[in-house]
C-alpha positions in Angstrom: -16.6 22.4 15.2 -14.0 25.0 15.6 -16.2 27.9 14.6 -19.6 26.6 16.8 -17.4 26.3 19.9 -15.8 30.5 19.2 -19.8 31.5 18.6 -20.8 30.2 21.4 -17.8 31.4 23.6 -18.5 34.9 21.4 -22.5 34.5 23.3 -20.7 33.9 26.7 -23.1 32.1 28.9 -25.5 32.5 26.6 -23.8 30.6 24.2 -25.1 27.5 26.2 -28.6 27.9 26.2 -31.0 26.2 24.0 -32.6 29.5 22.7 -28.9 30.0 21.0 -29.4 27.1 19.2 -25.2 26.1 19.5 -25.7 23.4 21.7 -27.9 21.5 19.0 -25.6 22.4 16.4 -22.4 21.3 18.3 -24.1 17.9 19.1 -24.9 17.5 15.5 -21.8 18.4 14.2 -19.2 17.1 16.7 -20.4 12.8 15.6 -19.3 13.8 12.1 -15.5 14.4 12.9 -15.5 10.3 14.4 -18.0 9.1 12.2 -15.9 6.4 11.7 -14.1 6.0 14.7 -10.7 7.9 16.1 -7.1 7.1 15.0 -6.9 4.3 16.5 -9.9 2.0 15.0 -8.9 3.1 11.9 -5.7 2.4 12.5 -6.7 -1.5 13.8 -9.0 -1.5 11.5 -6.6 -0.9 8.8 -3.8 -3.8 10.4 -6.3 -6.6 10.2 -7.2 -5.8 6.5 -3.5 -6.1 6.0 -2.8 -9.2 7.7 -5.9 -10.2 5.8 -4.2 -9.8 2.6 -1.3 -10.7 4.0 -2.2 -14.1 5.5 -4.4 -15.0 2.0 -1.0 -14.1 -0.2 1.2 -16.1 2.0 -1.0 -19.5 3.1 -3.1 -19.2 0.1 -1.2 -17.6 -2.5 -4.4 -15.5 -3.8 -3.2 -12.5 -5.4 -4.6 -9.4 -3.4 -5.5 -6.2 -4.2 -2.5 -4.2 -2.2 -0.3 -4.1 -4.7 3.3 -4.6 -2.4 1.8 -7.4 -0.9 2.0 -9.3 -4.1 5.8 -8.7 -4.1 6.3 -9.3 -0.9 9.0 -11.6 -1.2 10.8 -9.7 -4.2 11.0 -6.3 -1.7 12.1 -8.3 1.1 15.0 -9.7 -0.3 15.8 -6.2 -2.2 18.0 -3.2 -1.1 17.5 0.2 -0.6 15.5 1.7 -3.5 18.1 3.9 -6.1 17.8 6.4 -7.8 16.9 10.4 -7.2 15.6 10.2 -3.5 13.1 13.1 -4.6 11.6 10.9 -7.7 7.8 9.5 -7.0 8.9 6.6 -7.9 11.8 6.1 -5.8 9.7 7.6 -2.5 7.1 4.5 -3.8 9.3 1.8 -3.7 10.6 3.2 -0.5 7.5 3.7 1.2 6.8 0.0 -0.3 9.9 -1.3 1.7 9.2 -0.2 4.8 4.9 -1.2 4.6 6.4 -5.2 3.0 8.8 -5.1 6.2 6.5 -3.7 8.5 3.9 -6.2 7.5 5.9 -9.3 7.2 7.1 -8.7 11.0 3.3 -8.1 12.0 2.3 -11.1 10.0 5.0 -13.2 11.9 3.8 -13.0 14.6 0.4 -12.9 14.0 1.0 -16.5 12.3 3.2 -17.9 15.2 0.1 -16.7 17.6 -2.3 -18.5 15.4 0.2 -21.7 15.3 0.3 -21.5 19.6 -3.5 -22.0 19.5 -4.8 -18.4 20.0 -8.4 -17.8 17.6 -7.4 -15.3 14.9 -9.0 -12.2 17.6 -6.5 -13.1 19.9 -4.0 -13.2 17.2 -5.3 -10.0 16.1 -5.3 -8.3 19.4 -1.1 -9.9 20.1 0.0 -8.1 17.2 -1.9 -4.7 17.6 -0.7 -4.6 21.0 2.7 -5.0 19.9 2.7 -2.5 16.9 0.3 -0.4 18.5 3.0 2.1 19.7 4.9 2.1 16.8 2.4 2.6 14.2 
């Protein structure tokens, strides 16, 4: 996108006509850099998967296939990872930590909305409000 937009700045106003053939190629191109949507739906998208899994470990006990989620309880209850901060494995069961606590606050309230009556989308839109600015 970067390159289109410097050739057709390098064609001055040129660069905006049709018989350059940018403005076609810009239009093309620029859809494929949100295909899926910006930062944000993917980040929302992302959250309700996880209370997804979350909600089906928790109510239903169904093992899921996010891996922390499954030890939810054991990494809640446990301290701060040891062990050589710069090991893989000790940045995993840190980065672990903070998803399972992250998730179990989200999930907390998503159940108490759910419990107050809301439908799950208004559930769903109370807690990605409230994380919204810190995720």
């Amino acid at each position: 996108m970067d390159i289109i937009e410097q050739c057709r700045q390098a064609c001055g106003g040129h660069g905006y006509s049709s018989y350059a053939g940018l403005p076609g190629l810009y239009q093309d191109f620029v859809v494929q850099n949100t295909w899926e949507g910006d930062n944000t739906v993917l980040t929302l998208q992302t959250g309700r998967y996880l209370l997804g899994c979350f909600k089906a470990a928790v109510k239903d006990k169904k093992t899921v296939p996010v891996p922390y989620i499954n030890r939810l309880p054991s990494i809640l209850k446990a301290s701060a990872p040891q062990g050589d901060p710069t090991s893989l494995a000790t940045i995993g069961d840190a980065f672990d930590a903070v998803s399972a606590n992250l998730l179990a606050v989200a999930g907390k309230a998503f159940m108490e909305a759910l419990q107050k009556g809301k439908s799950e989308e208004a559930a769903h839109e109370d807690v990605g409000t409230l994380f919204g600015a810190q995720i």
